[in-house]
PyMOL commands that place a pseudoatom at each C-alpha (Angstrom):
pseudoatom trace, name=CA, resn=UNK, resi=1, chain=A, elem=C, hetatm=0, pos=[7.443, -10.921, 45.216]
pseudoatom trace, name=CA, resn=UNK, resi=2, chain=A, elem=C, hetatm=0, pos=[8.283, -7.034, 45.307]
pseudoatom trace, name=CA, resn=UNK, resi=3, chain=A, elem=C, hetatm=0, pos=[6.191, -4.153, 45.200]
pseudoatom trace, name=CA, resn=UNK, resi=4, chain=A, elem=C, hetatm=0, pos=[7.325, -1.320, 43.378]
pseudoatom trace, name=CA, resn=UNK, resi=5, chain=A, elem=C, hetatm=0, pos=[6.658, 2.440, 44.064]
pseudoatom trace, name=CA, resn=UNK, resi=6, chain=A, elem=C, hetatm=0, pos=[7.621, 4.461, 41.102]
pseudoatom trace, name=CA, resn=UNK, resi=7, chain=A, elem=C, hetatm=0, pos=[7.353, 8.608, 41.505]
pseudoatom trace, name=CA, resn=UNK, resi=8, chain=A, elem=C, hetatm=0, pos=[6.723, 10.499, 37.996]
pseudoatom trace, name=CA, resn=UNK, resi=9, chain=A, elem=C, hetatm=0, pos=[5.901, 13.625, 36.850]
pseudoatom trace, name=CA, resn=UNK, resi=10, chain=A, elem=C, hetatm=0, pos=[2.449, 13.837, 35.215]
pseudoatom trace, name=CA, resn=UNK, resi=11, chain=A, elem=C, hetatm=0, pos=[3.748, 15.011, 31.985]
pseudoatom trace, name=CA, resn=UNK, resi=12, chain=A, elem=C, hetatm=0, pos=[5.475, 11.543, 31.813]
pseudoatom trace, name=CA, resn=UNK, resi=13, chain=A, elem=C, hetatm=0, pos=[2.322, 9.313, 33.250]
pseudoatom trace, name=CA, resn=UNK, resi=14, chain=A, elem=C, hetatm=0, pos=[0.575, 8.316, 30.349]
pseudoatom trace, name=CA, resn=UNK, resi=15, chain=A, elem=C, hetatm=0, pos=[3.337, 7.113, 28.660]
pseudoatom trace, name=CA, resn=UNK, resi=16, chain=A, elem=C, hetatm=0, pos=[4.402, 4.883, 31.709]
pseudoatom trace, name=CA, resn=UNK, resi=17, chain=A, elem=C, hetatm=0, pos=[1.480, 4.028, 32.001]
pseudoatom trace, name=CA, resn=UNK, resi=18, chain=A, elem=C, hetatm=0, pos=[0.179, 2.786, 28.980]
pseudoatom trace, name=CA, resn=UNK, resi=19, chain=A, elem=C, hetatm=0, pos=[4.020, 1.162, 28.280]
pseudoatom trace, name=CA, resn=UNK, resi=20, chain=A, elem=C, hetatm=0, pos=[3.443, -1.257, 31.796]
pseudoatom trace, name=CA, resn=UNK, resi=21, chain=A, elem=C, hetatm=0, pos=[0.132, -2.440, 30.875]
pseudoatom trace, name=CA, resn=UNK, resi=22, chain=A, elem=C, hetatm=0, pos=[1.259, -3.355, 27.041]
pseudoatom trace, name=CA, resn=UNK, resi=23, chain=A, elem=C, hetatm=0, pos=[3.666, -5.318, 28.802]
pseudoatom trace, name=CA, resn=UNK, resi=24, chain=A, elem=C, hetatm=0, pos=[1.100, -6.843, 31.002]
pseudoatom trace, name=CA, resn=UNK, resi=25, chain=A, elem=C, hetatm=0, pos=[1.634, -5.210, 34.159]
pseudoatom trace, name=CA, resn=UNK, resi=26, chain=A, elem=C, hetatm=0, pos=[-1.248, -4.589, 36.561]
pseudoatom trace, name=CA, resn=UNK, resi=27, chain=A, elem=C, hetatm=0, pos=[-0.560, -1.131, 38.179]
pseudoatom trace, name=CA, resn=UNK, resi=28, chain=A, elem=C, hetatm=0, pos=[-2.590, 1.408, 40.287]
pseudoatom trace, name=CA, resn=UNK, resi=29, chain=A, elem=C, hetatm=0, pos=[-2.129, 5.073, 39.816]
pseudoatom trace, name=CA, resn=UNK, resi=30, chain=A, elem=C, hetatm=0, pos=[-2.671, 7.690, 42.493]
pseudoatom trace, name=CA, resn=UNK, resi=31, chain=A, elem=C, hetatm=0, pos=[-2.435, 11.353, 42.070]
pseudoatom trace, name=CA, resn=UNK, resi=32, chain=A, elem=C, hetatm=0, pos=[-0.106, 13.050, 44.439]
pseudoatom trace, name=CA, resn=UNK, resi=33, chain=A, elem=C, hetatm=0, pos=[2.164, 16.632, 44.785]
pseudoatom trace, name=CA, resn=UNK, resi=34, chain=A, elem=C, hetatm=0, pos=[5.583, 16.713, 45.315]
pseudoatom trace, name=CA, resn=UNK, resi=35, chain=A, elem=C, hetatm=0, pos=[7.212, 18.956, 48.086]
pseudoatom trace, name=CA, resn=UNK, resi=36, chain=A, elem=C, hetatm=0, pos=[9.430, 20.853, 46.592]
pseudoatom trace, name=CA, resn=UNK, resi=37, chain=A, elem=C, hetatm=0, pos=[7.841, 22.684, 43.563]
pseudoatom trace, name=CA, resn=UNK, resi=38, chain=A, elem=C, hetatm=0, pos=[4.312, 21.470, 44.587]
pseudoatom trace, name=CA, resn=UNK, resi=39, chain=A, elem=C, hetatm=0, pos=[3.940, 19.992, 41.179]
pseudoatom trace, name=CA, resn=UNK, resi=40, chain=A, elem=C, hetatm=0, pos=[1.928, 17.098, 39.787]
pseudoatom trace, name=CA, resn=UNK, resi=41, chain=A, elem=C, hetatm=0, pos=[3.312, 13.470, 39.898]
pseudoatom trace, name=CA, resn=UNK, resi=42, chain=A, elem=C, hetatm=0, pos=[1.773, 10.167, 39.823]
pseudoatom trace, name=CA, resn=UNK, resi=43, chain=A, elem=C, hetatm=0, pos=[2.741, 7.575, 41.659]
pseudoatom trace, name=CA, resn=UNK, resi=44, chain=A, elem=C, hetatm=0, pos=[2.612, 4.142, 40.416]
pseudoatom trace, name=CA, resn=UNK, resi=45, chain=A, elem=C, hetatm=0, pos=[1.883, 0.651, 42.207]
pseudoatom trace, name=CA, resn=UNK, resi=46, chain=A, elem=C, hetatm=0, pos=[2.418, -2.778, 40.960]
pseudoatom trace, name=CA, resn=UNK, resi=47, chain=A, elem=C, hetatm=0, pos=[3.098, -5.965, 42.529]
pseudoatom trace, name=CA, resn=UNK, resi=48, chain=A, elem=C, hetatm=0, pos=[5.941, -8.234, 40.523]
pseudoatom trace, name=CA, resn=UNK, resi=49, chain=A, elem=C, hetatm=0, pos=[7.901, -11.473, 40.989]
pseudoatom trace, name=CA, resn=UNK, resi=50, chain=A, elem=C, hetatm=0, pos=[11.212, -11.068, 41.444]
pseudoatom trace, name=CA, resn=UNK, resi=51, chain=A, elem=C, hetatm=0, pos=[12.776, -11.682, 38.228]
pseudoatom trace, name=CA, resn=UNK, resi=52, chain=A, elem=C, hetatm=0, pos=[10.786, -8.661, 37.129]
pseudoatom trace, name=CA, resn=UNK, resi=53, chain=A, elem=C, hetatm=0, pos=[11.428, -6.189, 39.175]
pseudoatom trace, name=CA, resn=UNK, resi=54, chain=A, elem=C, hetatm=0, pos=[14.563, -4.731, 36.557]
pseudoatom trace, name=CA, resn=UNK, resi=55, chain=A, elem=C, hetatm=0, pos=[12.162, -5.361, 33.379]
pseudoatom trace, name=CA, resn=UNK, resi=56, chain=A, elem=C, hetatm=0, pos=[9.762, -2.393, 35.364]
pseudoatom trace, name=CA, resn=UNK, resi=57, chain=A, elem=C, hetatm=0, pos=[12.469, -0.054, 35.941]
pseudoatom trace, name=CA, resn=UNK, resi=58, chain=A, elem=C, hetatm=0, pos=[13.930, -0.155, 32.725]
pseudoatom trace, name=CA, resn=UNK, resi=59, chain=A, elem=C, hetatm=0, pos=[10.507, 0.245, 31.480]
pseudoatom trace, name=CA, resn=UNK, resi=60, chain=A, elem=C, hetatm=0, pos=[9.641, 3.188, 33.514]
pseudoatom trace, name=CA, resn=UNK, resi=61, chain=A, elem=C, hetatm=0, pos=[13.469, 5.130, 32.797]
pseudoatom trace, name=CA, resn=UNK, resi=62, chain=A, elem=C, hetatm=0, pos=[12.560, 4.869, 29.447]
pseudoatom trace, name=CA, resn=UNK, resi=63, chain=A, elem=C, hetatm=0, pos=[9.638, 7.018, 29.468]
pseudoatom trace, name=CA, resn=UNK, resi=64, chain=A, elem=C, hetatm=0, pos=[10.192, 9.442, 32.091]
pseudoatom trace, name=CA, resn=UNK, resi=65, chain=A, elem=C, hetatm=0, pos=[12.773, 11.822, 31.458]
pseudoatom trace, name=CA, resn=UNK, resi=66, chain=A, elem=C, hetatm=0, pos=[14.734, 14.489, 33.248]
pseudoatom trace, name=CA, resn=UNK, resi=67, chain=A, elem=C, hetatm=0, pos=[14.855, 17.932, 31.545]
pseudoatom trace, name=CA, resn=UNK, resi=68, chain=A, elem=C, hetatm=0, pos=[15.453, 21.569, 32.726]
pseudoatom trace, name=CA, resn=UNK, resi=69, chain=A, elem=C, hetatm=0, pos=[12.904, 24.313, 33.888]
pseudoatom trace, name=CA, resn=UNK, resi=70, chain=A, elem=C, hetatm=0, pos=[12.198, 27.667, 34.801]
pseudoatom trace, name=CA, resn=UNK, resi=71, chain=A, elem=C, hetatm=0, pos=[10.644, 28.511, 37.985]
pseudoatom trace, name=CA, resn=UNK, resi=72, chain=A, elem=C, hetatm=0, pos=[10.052, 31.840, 39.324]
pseudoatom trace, name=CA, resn=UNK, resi=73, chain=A, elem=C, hetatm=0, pos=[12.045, 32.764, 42.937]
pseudoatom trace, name=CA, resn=UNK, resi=74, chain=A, elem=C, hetatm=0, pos=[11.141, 35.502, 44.967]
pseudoatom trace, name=CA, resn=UNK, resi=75, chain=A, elem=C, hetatm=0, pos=[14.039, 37.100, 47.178]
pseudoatom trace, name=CA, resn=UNK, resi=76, chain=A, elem=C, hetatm=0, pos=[13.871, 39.731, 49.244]
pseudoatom trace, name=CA, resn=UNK, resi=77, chain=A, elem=C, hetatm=0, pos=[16.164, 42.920, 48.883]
pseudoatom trace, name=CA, resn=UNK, resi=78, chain=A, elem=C, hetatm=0, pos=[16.898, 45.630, 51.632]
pseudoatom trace, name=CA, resn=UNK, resi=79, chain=A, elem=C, hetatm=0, pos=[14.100, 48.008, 51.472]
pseudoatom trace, name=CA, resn=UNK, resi=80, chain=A, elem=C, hetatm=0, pos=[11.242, 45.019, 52.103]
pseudoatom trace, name=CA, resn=UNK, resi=81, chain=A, elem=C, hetatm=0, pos=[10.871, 45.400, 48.122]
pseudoatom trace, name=CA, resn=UNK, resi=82, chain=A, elem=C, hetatm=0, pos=[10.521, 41.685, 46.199]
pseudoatom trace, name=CA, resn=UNK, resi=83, chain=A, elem=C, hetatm=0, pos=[12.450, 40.612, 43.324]
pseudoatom trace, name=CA, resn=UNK, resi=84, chain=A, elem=C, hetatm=0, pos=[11.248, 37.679, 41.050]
pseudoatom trace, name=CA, resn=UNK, resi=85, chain=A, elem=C, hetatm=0, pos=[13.915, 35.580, 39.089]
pseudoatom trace, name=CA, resn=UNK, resi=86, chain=A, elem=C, hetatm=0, pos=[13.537, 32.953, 37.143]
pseudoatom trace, name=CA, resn=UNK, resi=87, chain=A, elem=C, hetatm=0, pos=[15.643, 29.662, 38.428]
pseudoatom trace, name=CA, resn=UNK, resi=88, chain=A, elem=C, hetatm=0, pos=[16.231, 26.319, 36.317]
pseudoatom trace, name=CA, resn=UNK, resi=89, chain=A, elem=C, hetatm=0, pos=[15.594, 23.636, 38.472]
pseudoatom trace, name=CA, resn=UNK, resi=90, chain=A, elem=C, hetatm=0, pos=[15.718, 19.971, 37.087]
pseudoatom trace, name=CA, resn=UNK, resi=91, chain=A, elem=C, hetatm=0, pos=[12.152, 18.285, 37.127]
pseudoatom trace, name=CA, resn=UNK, resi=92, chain=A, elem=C, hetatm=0, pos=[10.798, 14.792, 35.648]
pseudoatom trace, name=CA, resn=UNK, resi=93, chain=A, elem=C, hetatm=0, pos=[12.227, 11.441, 35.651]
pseudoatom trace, name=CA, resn=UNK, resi=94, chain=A, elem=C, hetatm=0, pos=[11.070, 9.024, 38.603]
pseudoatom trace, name=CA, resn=UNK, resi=95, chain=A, elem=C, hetatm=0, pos=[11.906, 7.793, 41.858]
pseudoatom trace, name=CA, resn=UNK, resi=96, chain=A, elem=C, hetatm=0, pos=[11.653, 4.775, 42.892]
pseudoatom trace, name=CA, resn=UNK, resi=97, chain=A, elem=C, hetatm=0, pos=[11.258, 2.074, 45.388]
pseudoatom trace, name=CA, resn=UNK, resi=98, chain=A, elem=C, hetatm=0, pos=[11.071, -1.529, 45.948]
pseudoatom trace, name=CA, resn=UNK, resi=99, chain=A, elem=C, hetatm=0, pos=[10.165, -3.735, 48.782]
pseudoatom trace, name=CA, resn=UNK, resi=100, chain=A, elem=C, hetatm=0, pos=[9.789, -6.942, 50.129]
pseudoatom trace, name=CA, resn=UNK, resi=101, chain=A, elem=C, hetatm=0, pos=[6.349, -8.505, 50.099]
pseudoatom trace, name=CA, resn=UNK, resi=102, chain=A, elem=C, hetatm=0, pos=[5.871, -10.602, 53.164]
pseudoatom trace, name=CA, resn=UNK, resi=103, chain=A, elem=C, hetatm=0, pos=[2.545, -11.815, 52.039]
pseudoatom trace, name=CA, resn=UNK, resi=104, chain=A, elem=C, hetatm=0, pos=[-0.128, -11.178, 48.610]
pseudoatom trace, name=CA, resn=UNK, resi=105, chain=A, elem=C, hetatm=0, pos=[-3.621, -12.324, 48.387]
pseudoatom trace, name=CA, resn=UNK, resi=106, chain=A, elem=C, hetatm=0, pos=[-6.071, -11.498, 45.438]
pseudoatom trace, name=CA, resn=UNK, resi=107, chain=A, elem=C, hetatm=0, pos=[-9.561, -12.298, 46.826]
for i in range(1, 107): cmd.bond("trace and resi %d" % i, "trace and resi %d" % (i + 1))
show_as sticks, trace
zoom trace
């Protein structure tokens, strides 16, 4: 058995979401914030055999996506004075993770 972690932007929850538990797929969602634009994701939790585990991922690639956006970036010039640009970062798709389970119980 593996347990997957699976890191998506909330824009792109609901659709994983609802696509792992057509499929059957118990899953737990928790709310968290990523570190680098402070944003929204959910991160997703879900206990599978083995033979699974690629059946997941390809479901959750499938509905979160990678796409370009503006963020505003503060520099600093000379005189102390503040200048605001916009910078495309990349955001969405998902990160994840998968490790061993030494030992699962449902009580």
């Amino acid at each position: 058995m593996k347990l997957i972690l699976a890191i998506v932007s909330n824009d792109d929850s609901g659709a994983v979401s609802s696509s792992l538990t057509r499929e059957g797929y118990s899953v737990t969602k928790l709310a968290t914030t990523g570190g680098f634009l402070m944003a929204g994701n959910t991160t997703f939790i879900s206990g599978v055999e083995d033979e699974k585990v690629d059946e997941v991922i390809e479901i959750i690639s499938k509905h979160s996506s990678r796409r370009n956006q503006m963020v505003p970036n503060t520099s600093t010039m000379d005189m102390g004075m503040y200048s605001s640009f916009p910078v495309e970062v990349t955001v969405g798709g998902s990160t994840i993770f998968v490790l061993d389970v030494d030992r699962f119980e449902k009580v």
